[in-house]
MARDRENNU-903130 format. One record per residue: x, y, z of N, C-alpha, C in turn; chain; residue number from 1; residue in three letters. Coordinates in steps of 0.001 Angstrom, whole numbers, plus 500000, padded with zeros to 6 digits. Atoms other than C-alpha are relative to their C-alpha. Example, Ala and Ser with C-alpha at 12.3 -4.5 7.8 and 13.67 -1.06 7.14 Angstrom:
# residues 2
nx->500890; ny->498810; nz->500000; cax->512300; cay->495500; caz->507800; cx->500900; cy->501200; cz->500000; unit->A; pos->1; code->ala
nx->499180; ny->498810; nz->499940; cax->513670; cay->498940; caz->507140; cx->499230; cy->501090; cz->500730; unit->A; pos->2; code->ser
***
This chain:
# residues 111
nx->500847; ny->498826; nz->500000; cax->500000; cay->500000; caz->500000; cx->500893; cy->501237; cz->500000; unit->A; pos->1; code->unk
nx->499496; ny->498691; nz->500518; cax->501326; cay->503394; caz->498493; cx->499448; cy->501335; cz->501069; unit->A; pos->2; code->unk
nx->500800; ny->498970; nz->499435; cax->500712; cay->506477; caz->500297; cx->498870; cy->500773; cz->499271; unit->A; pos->3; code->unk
nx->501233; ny->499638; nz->500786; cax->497162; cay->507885; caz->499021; cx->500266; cy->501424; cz->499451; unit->A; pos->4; code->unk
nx->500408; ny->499117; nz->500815; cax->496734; cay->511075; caz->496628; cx->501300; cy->500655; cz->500182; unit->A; pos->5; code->unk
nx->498769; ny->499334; nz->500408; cax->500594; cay->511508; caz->496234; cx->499912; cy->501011; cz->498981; unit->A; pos->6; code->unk
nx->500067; ny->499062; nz->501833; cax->499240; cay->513171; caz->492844; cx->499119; cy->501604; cz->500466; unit->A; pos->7; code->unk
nx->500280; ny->498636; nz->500004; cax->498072; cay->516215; caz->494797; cx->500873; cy->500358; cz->501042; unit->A; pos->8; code->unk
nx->499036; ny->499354; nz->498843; cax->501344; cay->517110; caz->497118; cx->500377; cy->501528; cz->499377; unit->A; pos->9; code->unk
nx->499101; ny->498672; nz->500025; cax->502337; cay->520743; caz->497001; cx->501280; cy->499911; cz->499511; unit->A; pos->10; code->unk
nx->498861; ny->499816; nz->500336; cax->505069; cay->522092; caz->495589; cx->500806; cy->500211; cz->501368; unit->A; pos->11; code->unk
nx->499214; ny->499553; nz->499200; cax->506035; cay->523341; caz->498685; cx->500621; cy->498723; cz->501139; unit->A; pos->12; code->unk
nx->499552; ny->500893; nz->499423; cax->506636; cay->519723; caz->499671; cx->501720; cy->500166; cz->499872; unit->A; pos->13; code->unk
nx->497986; ny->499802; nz->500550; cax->510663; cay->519517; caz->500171; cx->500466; cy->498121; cz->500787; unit->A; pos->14; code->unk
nx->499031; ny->501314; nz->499441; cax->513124; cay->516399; caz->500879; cx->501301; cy->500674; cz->499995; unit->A; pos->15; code->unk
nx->498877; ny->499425; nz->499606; cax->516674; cay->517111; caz->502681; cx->500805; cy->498661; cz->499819; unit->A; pos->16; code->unk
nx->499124; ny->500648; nz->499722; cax->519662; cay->514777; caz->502822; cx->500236; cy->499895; cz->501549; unit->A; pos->17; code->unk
nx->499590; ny->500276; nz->498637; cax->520538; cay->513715; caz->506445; cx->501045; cy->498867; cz->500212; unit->A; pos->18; code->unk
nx->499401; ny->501132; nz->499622; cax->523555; cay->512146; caz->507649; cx->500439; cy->499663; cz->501481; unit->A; pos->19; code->unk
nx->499982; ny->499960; nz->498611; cax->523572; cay->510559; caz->511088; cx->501845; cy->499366; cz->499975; unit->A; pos->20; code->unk
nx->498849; ny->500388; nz->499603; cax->527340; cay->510597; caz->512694; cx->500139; cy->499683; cz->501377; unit->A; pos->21; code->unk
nx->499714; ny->500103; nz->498443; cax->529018; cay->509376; caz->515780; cx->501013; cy->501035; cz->500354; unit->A; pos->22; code->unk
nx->499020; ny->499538; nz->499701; cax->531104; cay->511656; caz->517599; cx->500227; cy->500708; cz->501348; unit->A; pos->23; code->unk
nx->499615; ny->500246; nz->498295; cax->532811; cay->512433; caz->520831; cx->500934; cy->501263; cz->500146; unit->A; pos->24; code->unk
nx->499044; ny->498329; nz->499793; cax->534459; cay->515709; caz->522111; cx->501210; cy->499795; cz->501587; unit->A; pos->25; code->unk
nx->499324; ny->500356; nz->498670; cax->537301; cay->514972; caz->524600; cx->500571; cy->501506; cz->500487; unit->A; pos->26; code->unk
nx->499936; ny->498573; nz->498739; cax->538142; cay->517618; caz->527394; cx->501226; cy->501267; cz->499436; unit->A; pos->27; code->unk
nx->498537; ny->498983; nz->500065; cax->541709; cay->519267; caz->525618; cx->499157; cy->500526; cz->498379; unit->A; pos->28; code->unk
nx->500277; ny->499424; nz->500832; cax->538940; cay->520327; caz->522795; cx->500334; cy->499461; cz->499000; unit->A; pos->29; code->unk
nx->500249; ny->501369; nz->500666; cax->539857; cay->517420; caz->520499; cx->498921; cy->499320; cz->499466; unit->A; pos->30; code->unk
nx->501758; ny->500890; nz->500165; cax->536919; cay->515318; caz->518723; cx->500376; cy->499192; cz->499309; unit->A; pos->31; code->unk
nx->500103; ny->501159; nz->501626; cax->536500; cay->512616; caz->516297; cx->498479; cy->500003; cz->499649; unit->A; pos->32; code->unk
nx->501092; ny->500508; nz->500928; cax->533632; cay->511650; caz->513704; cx->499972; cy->499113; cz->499699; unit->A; pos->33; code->unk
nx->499784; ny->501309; nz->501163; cax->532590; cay->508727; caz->511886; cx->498635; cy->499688; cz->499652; unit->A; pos->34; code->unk
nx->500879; ny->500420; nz->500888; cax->529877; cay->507713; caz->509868; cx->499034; cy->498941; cz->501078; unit->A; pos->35; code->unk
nx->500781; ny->501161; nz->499160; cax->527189; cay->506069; caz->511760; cx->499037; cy->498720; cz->499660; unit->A; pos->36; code->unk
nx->500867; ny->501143; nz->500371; cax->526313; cay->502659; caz->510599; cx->500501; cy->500209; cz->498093; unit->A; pos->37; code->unk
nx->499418; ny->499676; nz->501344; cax->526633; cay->501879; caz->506984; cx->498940; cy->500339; cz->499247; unit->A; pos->38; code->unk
nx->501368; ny->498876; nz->500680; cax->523260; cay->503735; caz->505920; cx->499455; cy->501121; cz->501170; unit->A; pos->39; code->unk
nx->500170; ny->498862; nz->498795; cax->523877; cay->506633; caz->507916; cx->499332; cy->501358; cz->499048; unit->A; pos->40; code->unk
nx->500710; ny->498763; nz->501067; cax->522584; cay->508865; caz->504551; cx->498900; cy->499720; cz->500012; unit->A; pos->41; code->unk
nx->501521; ny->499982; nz->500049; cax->518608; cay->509204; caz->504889; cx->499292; cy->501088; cz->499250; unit->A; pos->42; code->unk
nx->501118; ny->499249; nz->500259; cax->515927; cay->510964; caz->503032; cx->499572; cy->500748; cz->501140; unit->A; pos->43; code->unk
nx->500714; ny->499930; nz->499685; cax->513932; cay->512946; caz->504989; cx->498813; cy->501327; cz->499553; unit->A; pos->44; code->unk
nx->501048; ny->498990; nz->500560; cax->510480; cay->515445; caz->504116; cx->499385; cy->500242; cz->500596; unit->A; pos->45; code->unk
nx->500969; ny->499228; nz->499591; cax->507836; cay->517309; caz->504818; cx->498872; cy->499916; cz->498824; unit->A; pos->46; code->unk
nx->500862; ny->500363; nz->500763; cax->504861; cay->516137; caz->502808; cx->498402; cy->501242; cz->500270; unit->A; pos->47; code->unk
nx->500848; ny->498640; nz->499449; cax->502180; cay->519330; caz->502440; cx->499055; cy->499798; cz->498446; unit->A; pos->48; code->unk
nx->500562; ny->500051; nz->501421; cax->499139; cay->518456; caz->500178; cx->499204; cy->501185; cz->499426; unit->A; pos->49; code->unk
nx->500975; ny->499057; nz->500193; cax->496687; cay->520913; caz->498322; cx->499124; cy->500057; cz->500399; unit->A; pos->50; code->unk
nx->501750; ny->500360; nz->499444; cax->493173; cay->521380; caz->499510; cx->499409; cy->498966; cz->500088; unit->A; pos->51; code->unk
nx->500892; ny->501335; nz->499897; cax->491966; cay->518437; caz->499938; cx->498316; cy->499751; cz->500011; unit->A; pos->52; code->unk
nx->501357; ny->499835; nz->499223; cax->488221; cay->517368; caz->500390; cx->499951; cy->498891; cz->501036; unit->A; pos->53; code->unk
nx->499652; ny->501108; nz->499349; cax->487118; cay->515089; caz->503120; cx->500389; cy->499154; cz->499923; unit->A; pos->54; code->unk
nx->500138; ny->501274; nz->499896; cax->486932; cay->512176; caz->501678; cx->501812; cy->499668; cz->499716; unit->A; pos->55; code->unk
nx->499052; ny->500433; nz->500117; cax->490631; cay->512590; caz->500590; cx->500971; cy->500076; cz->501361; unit->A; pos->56; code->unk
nx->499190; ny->500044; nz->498758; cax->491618; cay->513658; caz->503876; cx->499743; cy->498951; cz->500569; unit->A; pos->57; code->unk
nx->500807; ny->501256; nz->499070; cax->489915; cay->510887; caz->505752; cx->500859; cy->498681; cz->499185; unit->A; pos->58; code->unk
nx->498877; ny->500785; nz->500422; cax->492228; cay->508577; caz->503216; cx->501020; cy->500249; cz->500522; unit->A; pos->59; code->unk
nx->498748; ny->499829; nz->499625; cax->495127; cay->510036; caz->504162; cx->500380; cy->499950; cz->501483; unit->A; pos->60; code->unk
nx->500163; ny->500001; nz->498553; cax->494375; cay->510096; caz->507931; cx->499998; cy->498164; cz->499857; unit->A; pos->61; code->unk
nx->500490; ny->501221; nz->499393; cax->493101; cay->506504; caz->507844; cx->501371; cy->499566; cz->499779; unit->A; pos->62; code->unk
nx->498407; ny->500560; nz->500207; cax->496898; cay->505422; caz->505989; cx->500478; cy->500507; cz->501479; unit->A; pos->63; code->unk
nx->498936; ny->499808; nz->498991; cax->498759; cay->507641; caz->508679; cx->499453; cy->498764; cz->501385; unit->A; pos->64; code->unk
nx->500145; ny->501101; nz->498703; cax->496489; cay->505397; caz->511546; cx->500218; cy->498749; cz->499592; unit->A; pos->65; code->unk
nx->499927; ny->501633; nz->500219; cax->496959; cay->501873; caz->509692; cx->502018; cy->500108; cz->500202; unit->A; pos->66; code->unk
nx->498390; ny->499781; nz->500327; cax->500975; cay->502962; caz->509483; cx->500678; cy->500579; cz->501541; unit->A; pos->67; code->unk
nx->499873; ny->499311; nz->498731; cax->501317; cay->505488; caz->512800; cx->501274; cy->500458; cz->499510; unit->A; pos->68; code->unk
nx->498684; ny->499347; nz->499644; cax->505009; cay->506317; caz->513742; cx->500600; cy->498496; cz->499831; unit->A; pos->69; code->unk
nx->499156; ny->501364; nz->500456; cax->505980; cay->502751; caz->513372; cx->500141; cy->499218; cz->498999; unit->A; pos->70; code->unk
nx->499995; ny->500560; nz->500949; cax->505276; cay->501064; caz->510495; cx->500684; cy->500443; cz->498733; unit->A; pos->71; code->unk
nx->499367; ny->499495; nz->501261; cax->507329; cay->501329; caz->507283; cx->499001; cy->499510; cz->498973; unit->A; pos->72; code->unk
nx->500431; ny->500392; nz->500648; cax->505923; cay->501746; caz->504040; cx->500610; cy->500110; cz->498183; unit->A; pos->73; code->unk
nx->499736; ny->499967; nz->501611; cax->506566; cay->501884; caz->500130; cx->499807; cy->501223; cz->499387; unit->A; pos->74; code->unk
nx->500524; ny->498401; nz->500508; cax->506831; cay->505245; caz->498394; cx->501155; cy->500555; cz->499079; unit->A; pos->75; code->unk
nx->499054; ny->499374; nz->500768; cax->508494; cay->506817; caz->495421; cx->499392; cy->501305; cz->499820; unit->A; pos->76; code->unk
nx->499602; ny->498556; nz->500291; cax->508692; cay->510571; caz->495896; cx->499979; cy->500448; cz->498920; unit->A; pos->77; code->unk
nx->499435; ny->499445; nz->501829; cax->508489; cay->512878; caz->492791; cx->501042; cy->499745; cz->499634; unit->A; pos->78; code->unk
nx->498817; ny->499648; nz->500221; cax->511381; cay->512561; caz->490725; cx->500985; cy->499252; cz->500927; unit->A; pos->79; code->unk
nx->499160; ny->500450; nz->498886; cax->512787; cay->509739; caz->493288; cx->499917; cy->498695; cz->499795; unit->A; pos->80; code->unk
nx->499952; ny->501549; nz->499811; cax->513489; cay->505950; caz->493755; cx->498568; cy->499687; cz->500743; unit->A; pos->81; code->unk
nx->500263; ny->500236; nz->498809; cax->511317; cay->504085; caz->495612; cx->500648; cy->499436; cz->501211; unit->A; pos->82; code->unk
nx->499381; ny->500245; nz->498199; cax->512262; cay->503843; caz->499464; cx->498757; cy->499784; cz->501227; unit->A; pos->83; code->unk
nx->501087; ny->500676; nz->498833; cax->510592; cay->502582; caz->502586; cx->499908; cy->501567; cz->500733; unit->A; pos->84; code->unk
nx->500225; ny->498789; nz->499420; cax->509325; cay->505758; caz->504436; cx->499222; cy->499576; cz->501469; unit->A; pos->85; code->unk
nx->500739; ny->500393; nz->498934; cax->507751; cay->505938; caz->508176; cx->499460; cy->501637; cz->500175; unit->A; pos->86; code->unk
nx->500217; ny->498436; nz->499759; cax->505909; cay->509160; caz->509642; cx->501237; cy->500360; cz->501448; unit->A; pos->87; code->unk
nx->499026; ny->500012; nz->498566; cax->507960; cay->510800; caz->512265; cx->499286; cy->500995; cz->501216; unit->A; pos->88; code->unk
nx->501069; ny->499594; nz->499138; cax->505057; cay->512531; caz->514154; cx->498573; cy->500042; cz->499204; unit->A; pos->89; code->unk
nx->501780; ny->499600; nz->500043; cax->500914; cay->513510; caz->513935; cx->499936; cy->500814; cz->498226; unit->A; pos->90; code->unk
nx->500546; ny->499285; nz->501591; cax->499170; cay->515041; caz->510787; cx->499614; cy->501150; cz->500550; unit->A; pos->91; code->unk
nx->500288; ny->498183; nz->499917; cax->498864; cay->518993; caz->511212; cx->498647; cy->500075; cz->498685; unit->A; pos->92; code->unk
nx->501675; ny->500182; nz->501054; cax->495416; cay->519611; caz->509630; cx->499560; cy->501812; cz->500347; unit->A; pos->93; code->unk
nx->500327; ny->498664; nz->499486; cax->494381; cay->523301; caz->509076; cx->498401; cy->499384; cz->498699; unit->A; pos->94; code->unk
nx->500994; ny->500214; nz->500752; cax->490466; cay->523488; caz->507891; cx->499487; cy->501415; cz->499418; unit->A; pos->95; code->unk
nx->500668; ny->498927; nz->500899; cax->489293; cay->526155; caz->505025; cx->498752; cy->499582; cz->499715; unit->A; pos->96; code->unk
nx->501397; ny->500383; nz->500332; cax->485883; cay->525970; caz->504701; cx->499602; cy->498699; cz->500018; unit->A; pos->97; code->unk
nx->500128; ny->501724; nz->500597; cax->485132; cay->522295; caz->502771; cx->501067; cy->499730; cz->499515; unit->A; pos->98; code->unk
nx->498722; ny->500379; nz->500385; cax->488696; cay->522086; caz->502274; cx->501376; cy->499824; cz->501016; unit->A; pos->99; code->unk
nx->499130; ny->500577; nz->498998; cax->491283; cay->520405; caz->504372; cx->501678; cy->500037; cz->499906; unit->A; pos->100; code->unk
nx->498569; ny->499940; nz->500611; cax->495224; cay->521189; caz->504360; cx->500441; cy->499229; cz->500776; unit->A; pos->101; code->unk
nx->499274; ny->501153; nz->498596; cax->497447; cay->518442; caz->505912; cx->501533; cy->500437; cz->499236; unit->A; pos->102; code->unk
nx->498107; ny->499542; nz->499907; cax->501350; cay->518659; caz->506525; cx->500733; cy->498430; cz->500691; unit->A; pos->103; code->unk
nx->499680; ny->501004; nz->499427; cax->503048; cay->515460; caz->507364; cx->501903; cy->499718; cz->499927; unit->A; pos->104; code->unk
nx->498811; ny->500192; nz->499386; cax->506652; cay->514706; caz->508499; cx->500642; cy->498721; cz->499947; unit->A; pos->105; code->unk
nx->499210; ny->501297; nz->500431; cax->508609; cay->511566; caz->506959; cx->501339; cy->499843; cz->499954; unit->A; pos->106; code->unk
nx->498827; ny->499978; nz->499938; cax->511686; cay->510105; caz->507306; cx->500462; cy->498388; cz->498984; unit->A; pos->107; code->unk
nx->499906; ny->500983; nz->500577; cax->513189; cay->507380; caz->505125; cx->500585; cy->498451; cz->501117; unit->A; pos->108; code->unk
nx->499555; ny->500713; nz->498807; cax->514195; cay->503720; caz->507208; cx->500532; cy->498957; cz->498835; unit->A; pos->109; code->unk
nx->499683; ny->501788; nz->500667; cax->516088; cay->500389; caz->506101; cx->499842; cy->499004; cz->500963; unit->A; pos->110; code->unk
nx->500233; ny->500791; nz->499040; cax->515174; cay->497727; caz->507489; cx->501007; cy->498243; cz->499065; unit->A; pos->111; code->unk
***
């Protein structure tokens, strides 16, 4: 299962590069780095659709509750591979009249 009405995300959707490191600061102001893990490079976004109407919000709500904060799922991004994605908090929901804006917060995972 795909994330629902990918075909109306905002432009103002964005994806960043993230790379998680290890590193340690010793007392004479000294440090080291290193690469954390060997898929320490991640996707991550901010998914922001257009107006929605209910019924598409109420899709996109019901995915985020069958999925939550834990579950990984399947998703090729505009212009992107597909990669396993999870949410990384709640759905921000602002309401215009009969029209619904949601904002959602993804991060890519390997499992």
């Amino acid at each position: 299962m795909s994330l629902p009405h990918d075909d109306l995300l905002s432009q103002d959707s964005a994806f960043q590069s993230n790379q998680s490191i290890l590193m340690i600061q010793y007392g004479d102001g000294y440090g080291q780095r290193a690469e954390d893990g060997l898929n320490n490079m991640r996707q991550v976004g901010s998914l922001i659709w257009i107006p929605l109407s209910l019924a598409e919000r109420d899709d996109i709500q019901n995915f985020w509750l069958l999925h939550g904060a834990v579950t990984t799922w399947q998703w090729a991004a505009p212009n992107d591979i597909e990669r396993l994605w999870r949410f990384t908090g709640g759905i921000s929901e602002n309401n215009v009249g009969d029209k619904y804006l949601l904002r959602v917060e993804v991060t890519e995972e390997f499992e």
